[in-house]
C-alpha positions in Angstrom: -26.8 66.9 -89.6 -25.4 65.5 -93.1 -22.5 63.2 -93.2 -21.2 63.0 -96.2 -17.6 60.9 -95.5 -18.2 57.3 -94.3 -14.1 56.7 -93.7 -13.6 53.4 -92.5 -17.3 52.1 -92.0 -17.6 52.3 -95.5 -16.4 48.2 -96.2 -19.2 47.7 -93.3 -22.2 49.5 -94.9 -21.1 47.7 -98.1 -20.9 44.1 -96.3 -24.4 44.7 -93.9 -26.7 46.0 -96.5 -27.2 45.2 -100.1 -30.6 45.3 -100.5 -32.2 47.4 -103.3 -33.8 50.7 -102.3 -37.0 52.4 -103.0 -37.4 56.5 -102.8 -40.2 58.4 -101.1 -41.3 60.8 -103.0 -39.5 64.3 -102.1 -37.0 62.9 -100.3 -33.6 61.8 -101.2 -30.8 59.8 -99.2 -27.4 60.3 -98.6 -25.8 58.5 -100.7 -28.5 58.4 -104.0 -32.2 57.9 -103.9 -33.1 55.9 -100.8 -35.6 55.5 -98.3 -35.3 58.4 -95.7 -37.5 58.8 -92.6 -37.1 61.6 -90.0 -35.3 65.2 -90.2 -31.8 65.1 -91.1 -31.1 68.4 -88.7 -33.0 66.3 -85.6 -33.1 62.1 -86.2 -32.9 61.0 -89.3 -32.9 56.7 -90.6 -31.6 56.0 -93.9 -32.7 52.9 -95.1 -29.8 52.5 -97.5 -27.2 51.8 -95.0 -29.6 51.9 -91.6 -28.0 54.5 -90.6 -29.5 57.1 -88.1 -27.8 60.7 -87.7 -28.8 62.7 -84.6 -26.8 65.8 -83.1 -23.8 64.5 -82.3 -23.2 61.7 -84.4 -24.5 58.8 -86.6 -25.5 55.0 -85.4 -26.7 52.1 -87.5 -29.9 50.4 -87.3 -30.1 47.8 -90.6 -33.5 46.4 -91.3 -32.9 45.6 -94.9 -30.8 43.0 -96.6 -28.8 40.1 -95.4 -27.7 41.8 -92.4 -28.6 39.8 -89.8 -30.0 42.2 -87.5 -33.6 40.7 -86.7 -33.6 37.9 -84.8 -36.8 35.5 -83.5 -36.1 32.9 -81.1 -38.1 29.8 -80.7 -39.1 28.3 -77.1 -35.9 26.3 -77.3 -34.0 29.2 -77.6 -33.3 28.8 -81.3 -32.7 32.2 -83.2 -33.3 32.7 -86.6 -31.8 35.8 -88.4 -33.2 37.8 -91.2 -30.0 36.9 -92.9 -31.5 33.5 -93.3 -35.1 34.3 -94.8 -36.5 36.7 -97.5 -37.4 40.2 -96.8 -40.2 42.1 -98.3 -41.2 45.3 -97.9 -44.2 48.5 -97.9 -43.1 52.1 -97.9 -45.8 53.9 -97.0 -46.2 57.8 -96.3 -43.7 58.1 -93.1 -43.8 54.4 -92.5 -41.5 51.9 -93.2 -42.3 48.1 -92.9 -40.4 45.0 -93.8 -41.5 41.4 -93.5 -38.9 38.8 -93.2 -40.3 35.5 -94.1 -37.9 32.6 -92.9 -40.1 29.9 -93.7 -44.0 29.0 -95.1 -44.4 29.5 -90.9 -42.3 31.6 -89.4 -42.1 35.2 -90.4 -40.7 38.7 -88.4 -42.3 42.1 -89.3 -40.3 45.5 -88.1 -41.6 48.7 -88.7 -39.9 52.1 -88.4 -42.3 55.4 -88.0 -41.4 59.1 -88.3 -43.5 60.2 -85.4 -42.2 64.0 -85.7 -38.5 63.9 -84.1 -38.9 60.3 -82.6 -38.7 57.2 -84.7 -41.1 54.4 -83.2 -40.2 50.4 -83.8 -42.5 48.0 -83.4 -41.8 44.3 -84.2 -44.4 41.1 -85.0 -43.7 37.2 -85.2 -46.0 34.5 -86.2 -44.7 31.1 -85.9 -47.1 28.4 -87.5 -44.6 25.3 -86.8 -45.5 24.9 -83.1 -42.0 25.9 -81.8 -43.3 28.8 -80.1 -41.8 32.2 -79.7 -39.3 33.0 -77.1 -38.6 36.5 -78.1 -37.9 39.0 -81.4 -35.0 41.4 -81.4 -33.1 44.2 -83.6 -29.6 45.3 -83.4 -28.5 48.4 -83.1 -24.4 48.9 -84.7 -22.7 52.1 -82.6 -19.4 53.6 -83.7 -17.0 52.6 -81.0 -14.8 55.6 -81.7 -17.4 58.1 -81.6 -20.6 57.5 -78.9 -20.6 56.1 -75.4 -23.3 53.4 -74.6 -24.7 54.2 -71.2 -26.8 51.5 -69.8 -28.9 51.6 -66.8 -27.6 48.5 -65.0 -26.2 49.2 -61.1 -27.2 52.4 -61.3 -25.6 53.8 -64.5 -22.5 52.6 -66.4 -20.8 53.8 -69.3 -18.9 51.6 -72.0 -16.8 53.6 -74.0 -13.8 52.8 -76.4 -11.5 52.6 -73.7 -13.8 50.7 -71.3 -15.9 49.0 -73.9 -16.9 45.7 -71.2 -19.0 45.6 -68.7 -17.9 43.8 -65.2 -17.2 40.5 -64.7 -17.8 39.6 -68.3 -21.5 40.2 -68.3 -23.1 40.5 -72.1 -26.7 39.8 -71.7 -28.6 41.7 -69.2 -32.4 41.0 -68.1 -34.9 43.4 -67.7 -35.4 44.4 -64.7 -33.2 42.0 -62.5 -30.1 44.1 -64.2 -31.2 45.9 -67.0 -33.2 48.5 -64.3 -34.7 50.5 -66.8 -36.2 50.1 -69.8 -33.8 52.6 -71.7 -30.3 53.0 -72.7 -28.7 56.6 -74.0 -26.6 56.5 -76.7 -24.1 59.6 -76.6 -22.2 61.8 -78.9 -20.0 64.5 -79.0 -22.6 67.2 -78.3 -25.8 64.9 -78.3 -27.4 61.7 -78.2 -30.0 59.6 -78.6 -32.0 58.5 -76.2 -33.8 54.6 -77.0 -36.6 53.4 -74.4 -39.9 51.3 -74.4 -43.0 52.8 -74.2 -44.1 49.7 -71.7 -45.6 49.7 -68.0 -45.1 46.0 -66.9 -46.5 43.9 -69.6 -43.8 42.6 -71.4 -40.4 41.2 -70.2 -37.2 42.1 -72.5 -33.2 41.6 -72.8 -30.4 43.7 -73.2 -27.0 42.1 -75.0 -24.3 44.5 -75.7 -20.9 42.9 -77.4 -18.4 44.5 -79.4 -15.9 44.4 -81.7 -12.9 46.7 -83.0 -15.2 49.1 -84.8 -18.7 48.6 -83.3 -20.6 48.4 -80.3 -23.7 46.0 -81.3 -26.7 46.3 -79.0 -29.1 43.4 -79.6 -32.4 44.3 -78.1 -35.2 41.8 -77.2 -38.6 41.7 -76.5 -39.7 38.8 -74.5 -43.8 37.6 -74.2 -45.0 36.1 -71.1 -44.0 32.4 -70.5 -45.0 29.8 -71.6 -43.4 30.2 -74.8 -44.5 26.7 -76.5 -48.1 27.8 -77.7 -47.1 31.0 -79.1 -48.3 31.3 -82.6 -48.1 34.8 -82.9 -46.4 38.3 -80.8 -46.3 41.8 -81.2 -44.3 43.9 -79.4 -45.2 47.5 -78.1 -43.2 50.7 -79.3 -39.5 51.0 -78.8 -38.4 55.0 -79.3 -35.6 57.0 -80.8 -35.4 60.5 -79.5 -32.6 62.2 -80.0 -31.2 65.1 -77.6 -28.6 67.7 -77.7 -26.0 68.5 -75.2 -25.2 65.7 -73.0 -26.6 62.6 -70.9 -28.4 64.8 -68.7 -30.7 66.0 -71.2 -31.4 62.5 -72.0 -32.0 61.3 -68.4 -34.8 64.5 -68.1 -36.9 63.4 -70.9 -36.6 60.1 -69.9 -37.3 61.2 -66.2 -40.6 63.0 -67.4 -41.6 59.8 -69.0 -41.6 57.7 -65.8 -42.9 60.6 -63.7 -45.9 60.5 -65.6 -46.2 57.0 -66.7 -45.9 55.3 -63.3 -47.5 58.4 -61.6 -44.2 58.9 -59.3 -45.0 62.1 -58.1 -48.6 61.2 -56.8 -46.9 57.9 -55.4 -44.4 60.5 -53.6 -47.4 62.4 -51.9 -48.0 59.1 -49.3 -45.2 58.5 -48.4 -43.6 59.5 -45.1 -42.2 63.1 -45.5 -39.3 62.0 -42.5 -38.5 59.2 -44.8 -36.9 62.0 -47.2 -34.7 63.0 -44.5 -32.6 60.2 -43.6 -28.8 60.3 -45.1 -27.4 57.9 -43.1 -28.1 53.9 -42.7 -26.9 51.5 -39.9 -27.6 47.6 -40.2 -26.8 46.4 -37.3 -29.2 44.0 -34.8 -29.8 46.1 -31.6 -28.9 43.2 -28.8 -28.2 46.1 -26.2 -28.3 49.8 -25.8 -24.4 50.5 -26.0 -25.4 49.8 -29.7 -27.3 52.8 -30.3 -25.8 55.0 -27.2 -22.7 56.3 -28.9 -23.9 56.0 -32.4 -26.4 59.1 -31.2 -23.4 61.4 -30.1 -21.9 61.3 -33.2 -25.2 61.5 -35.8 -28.0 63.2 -35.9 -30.7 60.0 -35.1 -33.6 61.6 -36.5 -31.7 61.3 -40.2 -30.3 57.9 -39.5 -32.4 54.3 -40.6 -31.3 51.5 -38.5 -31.8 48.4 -40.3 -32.0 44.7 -38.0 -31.7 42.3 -40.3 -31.2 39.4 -37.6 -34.8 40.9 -35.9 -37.0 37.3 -35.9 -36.7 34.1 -33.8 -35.6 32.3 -37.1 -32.4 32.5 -38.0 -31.7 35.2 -40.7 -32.9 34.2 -44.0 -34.6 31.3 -42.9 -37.9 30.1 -42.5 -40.2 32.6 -44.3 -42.8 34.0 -43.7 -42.3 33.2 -39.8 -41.6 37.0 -38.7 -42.5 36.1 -35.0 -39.5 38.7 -33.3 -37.5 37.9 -30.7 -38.9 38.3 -26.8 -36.1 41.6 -26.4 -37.0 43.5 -29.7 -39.6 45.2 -28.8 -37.8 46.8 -25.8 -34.6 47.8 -28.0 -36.7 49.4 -30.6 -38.4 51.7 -28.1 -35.3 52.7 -26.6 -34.0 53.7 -30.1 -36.8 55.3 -31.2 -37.0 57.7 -27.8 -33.0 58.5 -29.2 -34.6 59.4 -32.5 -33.7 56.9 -34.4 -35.9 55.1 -37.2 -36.1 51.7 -37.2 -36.6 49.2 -40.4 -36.6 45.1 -40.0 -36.2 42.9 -42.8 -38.3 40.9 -44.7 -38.5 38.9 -48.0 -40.7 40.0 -50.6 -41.4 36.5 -52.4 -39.7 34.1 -50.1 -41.6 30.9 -48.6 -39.7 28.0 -46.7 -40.7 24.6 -48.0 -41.5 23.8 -44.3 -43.8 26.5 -43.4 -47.3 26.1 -43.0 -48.2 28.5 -46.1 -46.4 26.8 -48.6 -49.2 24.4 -48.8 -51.3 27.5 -49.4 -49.2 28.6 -52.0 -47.4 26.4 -54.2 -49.4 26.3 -56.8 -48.1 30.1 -57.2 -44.7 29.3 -57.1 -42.5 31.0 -60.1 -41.7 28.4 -62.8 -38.7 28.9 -65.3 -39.9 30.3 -68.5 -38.1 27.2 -70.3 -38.2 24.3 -68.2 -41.0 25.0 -66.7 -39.2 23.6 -62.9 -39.7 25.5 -59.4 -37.0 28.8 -59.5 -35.5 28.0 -55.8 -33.4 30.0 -53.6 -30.6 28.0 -52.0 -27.9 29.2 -50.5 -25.3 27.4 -47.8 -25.4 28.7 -44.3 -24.8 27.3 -40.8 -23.3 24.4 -41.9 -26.2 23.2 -43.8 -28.0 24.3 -47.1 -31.1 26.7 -47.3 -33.6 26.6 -49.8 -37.0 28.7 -49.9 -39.4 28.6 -52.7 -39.9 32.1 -54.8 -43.9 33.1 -55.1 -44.7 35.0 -57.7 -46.5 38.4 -56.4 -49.3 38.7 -59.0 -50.9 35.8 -56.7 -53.3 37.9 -54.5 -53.3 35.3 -51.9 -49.5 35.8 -51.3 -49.8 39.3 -51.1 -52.9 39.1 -48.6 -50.5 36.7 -46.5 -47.4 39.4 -46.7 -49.2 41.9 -45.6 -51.4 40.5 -43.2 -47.8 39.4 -41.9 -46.3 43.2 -42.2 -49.3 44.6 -40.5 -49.2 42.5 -37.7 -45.2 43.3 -37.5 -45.6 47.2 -37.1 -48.7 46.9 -34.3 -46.5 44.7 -32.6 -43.5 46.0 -32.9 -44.0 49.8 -33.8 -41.1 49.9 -36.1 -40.9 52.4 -38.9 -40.1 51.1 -42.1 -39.7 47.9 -43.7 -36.6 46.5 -46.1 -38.4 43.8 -48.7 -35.5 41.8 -49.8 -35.1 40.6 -53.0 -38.2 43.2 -54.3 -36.0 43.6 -57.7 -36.9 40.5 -59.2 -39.1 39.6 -61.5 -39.5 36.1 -62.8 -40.5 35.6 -66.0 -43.2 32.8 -64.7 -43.7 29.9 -66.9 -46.9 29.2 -65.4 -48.3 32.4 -67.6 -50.3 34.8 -66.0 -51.7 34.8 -62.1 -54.4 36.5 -61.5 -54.6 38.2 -64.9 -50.7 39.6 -64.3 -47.2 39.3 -65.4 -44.7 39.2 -61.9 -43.8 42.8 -62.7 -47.2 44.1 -62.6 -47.8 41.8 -59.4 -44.2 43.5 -58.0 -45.2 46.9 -58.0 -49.3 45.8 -56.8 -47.9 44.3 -53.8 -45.6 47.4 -52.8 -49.0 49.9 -53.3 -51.1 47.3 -51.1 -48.2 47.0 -48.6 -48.2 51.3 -48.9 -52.0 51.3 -48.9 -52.2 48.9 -45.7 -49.7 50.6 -43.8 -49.8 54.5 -44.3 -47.3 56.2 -42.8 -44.2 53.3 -43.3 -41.5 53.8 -45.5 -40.1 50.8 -47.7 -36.5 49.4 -48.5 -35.8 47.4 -50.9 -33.2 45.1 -52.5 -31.5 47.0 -55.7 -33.0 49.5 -58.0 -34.8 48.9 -60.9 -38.0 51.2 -62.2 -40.4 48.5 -60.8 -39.6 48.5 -57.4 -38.2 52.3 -57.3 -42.0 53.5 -57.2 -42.9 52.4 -53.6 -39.3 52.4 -52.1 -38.2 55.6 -49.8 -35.1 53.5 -50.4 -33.0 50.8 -51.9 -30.1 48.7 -51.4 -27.7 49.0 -54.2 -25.1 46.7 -55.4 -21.4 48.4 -55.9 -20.0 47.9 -59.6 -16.8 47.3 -59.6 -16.1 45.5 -56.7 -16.3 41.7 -55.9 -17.2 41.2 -52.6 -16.5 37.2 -53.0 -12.7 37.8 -53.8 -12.7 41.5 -52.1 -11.0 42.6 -55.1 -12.2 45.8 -57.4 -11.2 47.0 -60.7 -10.6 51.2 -60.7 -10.9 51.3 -64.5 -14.6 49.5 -63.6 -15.0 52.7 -61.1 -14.3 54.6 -63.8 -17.2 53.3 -66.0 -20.1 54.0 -63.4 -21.9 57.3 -64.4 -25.3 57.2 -62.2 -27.8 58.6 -64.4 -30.2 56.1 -63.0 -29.6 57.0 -59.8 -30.2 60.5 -60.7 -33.8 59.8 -62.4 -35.0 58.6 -59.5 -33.5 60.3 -57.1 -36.3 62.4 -56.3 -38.0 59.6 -55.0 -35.6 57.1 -53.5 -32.2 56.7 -52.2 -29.7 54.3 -52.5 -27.7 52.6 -49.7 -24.7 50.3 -50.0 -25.4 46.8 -50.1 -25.1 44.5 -46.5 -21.9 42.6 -48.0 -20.1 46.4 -46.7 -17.2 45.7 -44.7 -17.0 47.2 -41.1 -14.1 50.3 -40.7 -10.9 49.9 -40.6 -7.5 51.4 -40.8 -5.2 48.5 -41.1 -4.1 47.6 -44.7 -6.1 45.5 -46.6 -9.3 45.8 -44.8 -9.1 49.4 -44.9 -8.1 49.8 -48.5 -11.1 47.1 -49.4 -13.6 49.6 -47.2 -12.2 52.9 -49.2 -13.1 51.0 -52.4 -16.6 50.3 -51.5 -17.0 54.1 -50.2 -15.2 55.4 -53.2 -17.4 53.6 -55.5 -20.7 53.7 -53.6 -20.9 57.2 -51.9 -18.1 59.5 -54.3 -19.4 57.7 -57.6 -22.9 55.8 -57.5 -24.4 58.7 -55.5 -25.3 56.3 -52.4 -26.1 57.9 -49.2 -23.3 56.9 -46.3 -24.1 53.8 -45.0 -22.0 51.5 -41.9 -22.2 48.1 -41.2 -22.2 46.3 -37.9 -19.9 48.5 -36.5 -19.4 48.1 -32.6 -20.3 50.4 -29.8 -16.5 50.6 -28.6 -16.3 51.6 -31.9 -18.5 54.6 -32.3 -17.0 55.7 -28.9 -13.4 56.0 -29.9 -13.5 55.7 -33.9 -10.4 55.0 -35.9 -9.5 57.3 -38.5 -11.9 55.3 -41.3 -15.0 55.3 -39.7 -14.3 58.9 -38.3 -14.2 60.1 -41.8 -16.8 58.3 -42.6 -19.3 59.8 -39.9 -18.0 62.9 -40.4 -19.4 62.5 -44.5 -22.4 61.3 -42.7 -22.9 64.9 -40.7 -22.8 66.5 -44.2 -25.3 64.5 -46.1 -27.4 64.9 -42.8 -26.7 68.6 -42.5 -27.1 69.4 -46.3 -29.3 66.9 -47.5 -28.0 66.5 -51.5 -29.6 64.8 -54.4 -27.5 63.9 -57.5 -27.8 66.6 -60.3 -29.1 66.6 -63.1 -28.1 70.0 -64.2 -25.5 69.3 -67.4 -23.2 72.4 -66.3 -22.5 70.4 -63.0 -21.1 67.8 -64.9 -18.2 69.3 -66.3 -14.7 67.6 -67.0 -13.3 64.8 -64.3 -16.6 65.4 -62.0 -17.2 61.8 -60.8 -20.7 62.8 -59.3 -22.0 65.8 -58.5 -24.6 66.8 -56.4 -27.2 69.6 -55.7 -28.3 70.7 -51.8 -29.6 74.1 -50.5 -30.0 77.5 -52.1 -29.1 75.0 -55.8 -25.1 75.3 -54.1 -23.4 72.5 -56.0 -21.0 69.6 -54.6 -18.8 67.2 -56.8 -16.3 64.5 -56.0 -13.6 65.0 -58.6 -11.1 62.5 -59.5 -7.3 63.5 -59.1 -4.2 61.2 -59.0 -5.2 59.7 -55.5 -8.9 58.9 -56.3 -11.9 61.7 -55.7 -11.6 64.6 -53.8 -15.2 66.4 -52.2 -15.5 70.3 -52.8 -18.6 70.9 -50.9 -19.8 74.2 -53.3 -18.1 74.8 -56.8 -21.3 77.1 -57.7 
């Protein structure tokens, strides 16, 4: 694709980048002799104006010049831009490199490669001054009228032109706490570009995304292991450009082939559970008595249906980990369940440790550091009438993971329950301590949930969010609604409108998502009940999470209100049918909010109309 008529981002091309150009030989740019890399009918960089044209539009990544686009931060957070030092650069064959030097010390090196319809970065920083190195970025510039950014954060979102913010004023997103993936789509009118890192846990990296009235600009940032203060020198692995035709679901499949074979998701898939597949339906609620489960089983099929106990231990929920000593009745309630055909999951906490238990001692000198101020991350939260604090381990410690699971081990023998949740499994600190045991936290995440799968064959695994480090392991995973504020109970439908859950859908083989336990219980009295159709709306008709109820009571399950009726009666489809969100670009035609693909490949979709969604169970 050629464009030959800039309109009004000419006065930006002019302002961004002034630098001179140099040709390669047989090729020409597009506006004079320039530096060209790529194929101008698949991706093409132009090193003129940075500009990159794909099918279905043009972007701008400026490398050259005073443009300000490369950035390296210091361990005190201190950025300096290319617009502040003196760029040379080497034009060789298909390769482009060009060395920013900011000072006799600190310099930034970027290179672009044609690697045959993808265009590969790569970035290196030396820093001689002894301020360290905190982090190196480039900036991408998007078209505000013309592409969408769609950014794997709660499952998929999409800023637009008429949405262009993301919730609750959020800029800078960390990868993987909310930036889940290591990817973001860029889309056009009949393609896009698809922009990921060709990384499997070593390095930790940053997602900012502002705007202005013309632009989108994407600042992206790779991030070396903390410390940052003895840093001298970093070099950042390959960040690639492929460009797609048609629309985000062709982007989400190559990306999807990518993770299948880099983390090895489909041999991962293999051991788990195959009844873990099965369930459509989760209930957290603790199981004091049999009325809880008795009338729930009339109206669900149990054998589909995870009950989550959250308040399972003698402790007080959230307290005192790793004490999972259960309660003296626990046992006897889970059996009864289970003969119902029920599975049962308990909670734990992946990284939690109470300053007052026993294994602290043990493990504090594994305790996650911040990367700048090198003080103890702590969790501390006000409950009870008193404040809670636990200490966060970091999970590349192999003594914390042999205490975990010697812990979840012991819980299934005594208990015989069937899966178990691992709360807060989506984050990954960036440990200032450095390494632990030769490994970032993101490579100790996802060892711990293989030696938790490895040491207990035949359990499933919940977890806290969904990002692609804990989505490997998990039959399952909690999933914060975007949107919605559970703090005020207010939601934002133009926010509803943004979620698009192509993340969801890339994983969906593999896990499911259920809402998150800040849910409100059914009701049909104005405003509780419009606050409950919000979360379902969002969660179940838009994110793509399976139904999911919260402490409901048994007097409730017996003689359900019109909310929760609907709401089980959603549940006896998912269970009966058994859908997974589609990836298929013809389901995703005009006003589908989600779509979704069960039996003989019949096709589902909640559409939106004047009232909010409406479900048509087969449009096929």
């Amino acid at each position: 694709m050629r464009i030959t008529n800039f309109g009004k981002y000419t006065r930006f091309i002019a302002l961004c980048c002034t630098a001179a150009v140099l040709p390669i030989a047989g090729c020409s740019g597009q506006s004079g002799a320039s530096v060209r890399l790529g194929d101008p009918d698949s991706i093409c960089w132009y090193e003129n104006d940075g500009m990159i044209t794909f099918p279905g539009g043009h972007i701008f990544l400026p490398l050259t010049g005073n443009n300000g686009c490369i950035g390296l931060t210091d361990a005190d957070s201190m950025t300096l831009k290319n617009s502040k030092g003196k760029t040379a650069k080497n034009i060789s064959g298909s390769k482009a490199e060009y060395a920013c030097v900011f000072n006799n010390k600190r310099s930034a090196t970027t290179v672009l490669e044609d690697n045959g319809n993808i265009l590969a970065l790569r970035q290196s920083v030396e820093a001689g001054d002894g301020k360290g190195i905190s982090g190196v970025s480039f900036t991408i510039r998007v078209p505000l009228d013309e592409i969408d950014v769609l950014i794997p954060a709660w499952g998929g979102i999409k800023l637009s032109k008429s949405s262009p913010d993301i919730m609750m004023g959020f800029t800078r997103l960390e990868y993987p706490f909310m930036w889940s993936a290591q990817m973001l789509m860029l889309q056009g009118r009949d393609g896009g570009i698809l922009v990921y890192a060709a990384d499997n846990g070593t390095q930790f990296k940053a997602l900012t995304v502002t705007h202005d009235d013309a632009f989108f600009n994407i600042v992206i940032q790779t991030v070396p292991q903390a410390p940052f203060r003895d840093y001298e020198r970093f070099d950042t692995l390959e960040w690639r450009f492929v460009p797609y035709t048609g629309g985000w679901p062709a982007g989400a499949a190559i990306y999807k082939d990518y993770a299948d074979a880099v983390y090895g998701l489909p041999e991962i898939e293999t051991n788990k559970p195959g009844w873990a597949k099965e369930i459509q339906l989760v209930v957290l609620a603790d199981l004091v008595g049999k009325f809880d489960v008795d009338e729930l089983a009339k109206r669900v099929d149990p054998s589909m249906t995870l009950i989550e106990i959250p308040g399972w231990r003698v402790a007080a929920y959230d307290t005192k980990y790793p004490d999972y000593t259960p309660k003296p009745y626990q046992k006897g309630m889970i059996q009864y369940a289970q003969e119902l055909g029920f599975r049962i999951s308990v909670h734990f906490n992946f990284i939690g440790v109470d300053y007052d238990s026993p294994e602290y001692e043990i493990l504090k000198s594994f305790e996650s550091l911040d990367a700048y101020t090198l003080e103890p991350i702590v969790e501390k939260y006000t409950a009870y009438g008193r404040e809670f604090r636990f200490s966060q381990i970091n999970p590349a410690s192999s003594e914390w993971r042999r205490i975990l699971i010697d812990k979840a081990v012991q819980t299934v023998e005594t208990l015989g329950v069937d899966a178990i949740h691992l709360d807060q499994d989506l984050i990954c600190f960036n440990d200032g301590r450095g390494l632990v045991d030769g490994m970032t936290s993101l490579q100790g995440n996802v060892l711990l949930h293989k030696e938790l799968a490895e040491a207990l064959p035949g359990i499933a695994f919940s977890g806290e969010g969904i990002n692609e480090i804990n989505a490997r392991y998990s039959s399952w995973l909690q999933q914060h609604v975007y949107g919605l504020d559970s703090g005020k109970r207010a939601w934002d439908e133009n926010e509803f409108d943004q979620i698009l859950p192509f993340l969801t859908a890339i994983f969906g083989g593999y896990t499911r998502l259920w809402q998150y336990p800040a849910f409100p219980v059914a009701s049909d009295k104005p405003p509780e009940s419009e606050y409950f159709n919000a979360w379902w709306r969002a969660g179940v008709n838009r994110m793509g999470l399976i139904p999911t109820l919260m402490r409901e009571s048994p007097s409730s399950y017996r003689y359900p209100g019109e909310t929760l009726r609907n709401a089980l009666e959603v549940a006896v489809w998912y269970q009966k049918n058994q859908p997974r969100i589609s990836l298929d670009p013809l389901d995703w035609t005009e006003g589908v909010a989600l779509a979704l693909k069960y039996g003989d490949n019949k096709t589902a979709v909640y559409k939106k109309d004047g009232a909010g969604e409406i479900f048509i169970p087969d449009v096929s």
